[in-house]
C-alpha positions in Angstrom: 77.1 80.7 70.0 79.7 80.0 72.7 81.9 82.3 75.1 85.0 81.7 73.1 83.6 84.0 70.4 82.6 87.0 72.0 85.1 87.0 74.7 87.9 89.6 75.0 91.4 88.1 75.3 93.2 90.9 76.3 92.2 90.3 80.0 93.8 92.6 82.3 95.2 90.7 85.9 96.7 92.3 88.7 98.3 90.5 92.1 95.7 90.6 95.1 98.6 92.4 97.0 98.1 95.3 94.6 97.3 98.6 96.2 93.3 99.7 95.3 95.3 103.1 93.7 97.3 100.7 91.7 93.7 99.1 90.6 92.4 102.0 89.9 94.7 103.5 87.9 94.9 100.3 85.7 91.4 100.7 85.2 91.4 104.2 84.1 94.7 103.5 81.5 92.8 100.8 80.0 89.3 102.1 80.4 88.1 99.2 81.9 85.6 98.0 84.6 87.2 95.0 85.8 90.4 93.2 86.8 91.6 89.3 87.1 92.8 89.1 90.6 95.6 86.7 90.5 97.5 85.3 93.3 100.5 82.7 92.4 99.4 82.5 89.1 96.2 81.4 90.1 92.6 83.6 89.6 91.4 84.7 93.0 88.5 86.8 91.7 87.4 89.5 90.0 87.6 93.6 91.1 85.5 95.6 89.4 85.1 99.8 89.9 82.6 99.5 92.3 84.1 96.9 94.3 86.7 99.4 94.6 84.7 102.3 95.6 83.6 100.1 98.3 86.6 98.6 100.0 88.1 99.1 103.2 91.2 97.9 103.2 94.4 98.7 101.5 94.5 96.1 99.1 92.9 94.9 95.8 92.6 91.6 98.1 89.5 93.7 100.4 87.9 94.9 97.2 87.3 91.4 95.9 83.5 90.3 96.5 83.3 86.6 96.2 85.1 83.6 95.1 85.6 84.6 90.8 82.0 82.8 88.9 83.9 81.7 85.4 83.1 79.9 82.6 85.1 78.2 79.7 85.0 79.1 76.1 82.6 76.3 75.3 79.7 78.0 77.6 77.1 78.9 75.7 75.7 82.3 75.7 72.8 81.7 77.4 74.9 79.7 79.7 77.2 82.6 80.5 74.2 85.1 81.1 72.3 83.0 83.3 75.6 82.1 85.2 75.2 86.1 85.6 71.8 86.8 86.3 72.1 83.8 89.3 75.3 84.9 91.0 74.6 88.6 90.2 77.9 89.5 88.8 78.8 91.9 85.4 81.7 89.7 84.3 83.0 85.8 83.8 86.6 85.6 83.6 86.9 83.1 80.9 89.3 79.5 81.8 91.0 76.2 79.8 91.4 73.3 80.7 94.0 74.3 83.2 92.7 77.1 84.9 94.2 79.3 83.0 92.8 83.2 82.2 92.3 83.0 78.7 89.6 85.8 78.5 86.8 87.5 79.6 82.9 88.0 79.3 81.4 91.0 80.3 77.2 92.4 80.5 78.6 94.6 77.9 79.4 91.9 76.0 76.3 90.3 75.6 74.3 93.6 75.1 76.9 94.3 72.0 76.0 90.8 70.6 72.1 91.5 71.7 72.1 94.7 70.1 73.8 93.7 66.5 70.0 92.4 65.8 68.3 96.0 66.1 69.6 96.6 62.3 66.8 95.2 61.2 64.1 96.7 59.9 60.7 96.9 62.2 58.1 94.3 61.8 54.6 95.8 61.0 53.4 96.6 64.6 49.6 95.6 63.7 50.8 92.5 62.0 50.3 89.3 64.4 52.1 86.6 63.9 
């Protein structure tokens, strides 16, 4: 299973000159926990809530954590979470070929596609295998 079908394409961006308010507000319209941070078209990073609660400056531009850790839509799964796990982020804005936001991949993501399994029905607890 790759990225590209799991991800969410509706990614929400918003300019790195945006006010923390304006991020904030965004993020509470679209109940959402993070935000592409574009600047000239181009991805800058990722802002999540608590990046926000955090900042000290005025703009979505102080709030921003690290260069953005992305993946494509061919990433694998276990790519994707590793990539997650190493560089201890919640979310991989998702690129093409030409850098392009073309979704996004979030912990609550891959817990949704972990937790589809649970439907089944227990094994027998005393039953090795």
């Amino acid at each position: 299973m790759r990225v590209g079908d799991i991800m969410s394409v509706k990614v929400e961006t918003i300019p790195a000159s945006a006010t923390l308010d304006e991020a904030r507000e965004r993020m509470w319209r679209r109940n959402i926990r993070h935000l592409a941070v574009v600047e000239s078209g181009a991805l800058v990073g990722v802002v999540s809530r608590d990046g926000l609660e955090r900042a000290k400056g005025p703009s979505v531009r102080e709030a921003i954590s690290g260069p953005a850790v992305t993946a494509t839509p061919h990433t694998t799964i276990r790519e994707a979470a590793n990539l997650m796990r190493g560089n201890r982020v919640d979310s991989l804005p998702v690129l093409d070929a030409q850098a392009d936001v073309v979704g996004i991949v979030t912990v609550s993501d891959l817990l949704d596609l972990i937790g589809k399994g649970v439907d089944r029905a227990p094994e027998d607890p005393g039953r090795r295998r």
